[in-house]
C-alpha atoms as one frame of an Amber mdcrd trajectory, in Angstrom:
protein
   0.000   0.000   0.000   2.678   2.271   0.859   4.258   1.742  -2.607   0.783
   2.319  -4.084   0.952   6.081  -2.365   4.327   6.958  -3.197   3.822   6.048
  -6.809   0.752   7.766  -7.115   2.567  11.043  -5.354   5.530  10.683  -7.943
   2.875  10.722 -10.798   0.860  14.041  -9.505   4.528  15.414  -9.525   5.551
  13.991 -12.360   2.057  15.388 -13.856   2.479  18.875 -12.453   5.857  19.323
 -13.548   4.868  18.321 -17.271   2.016  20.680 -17.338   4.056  23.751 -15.762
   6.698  22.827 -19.157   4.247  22.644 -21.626   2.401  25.893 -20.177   5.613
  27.468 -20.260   6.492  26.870 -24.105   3.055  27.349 -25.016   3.163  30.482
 -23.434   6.800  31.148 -25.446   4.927  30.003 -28.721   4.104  34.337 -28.473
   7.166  35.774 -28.362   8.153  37.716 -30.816  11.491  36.076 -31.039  11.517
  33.319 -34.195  14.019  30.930 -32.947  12.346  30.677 -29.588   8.795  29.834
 -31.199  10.755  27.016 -33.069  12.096  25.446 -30.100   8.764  25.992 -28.606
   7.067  23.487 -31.256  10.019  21.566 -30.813  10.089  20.855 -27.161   6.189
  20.498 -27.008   6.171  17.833 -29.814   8.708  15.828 -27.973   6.396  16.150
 -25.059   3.374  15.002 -27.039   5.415  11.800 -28.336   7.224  11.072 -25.342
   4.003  11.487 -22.771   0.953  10.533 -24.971  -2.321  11.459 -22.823
């Protein structure tokens, strides 16, 4: 049971940290800046793959 908890806390962390990143390069997806758009898409399609949900 214990290891039931503590893998459910690491996934609400694990969750919250993934949401804070993609919230973050969605949020540079409006910058004027070119280069850092690109990375933007970048980054958040390697999210998508890597954490399909």
């Amino acid at each position: 049971d214990e290891r039931v908890a503590a893998a459910g806390g690491e996934a609400d962390r694990r969750e919250a940290v993934l949401c804070a990143h993609a919230c973050f390069l969605i949020k540079s997806m409006t910058l004027r800046e070119e280069h850092v758009r690109d990375i933007s898409v970048v980054l958040l399609t390697q999210m998508k793959d890597r954490f399909p949900q």
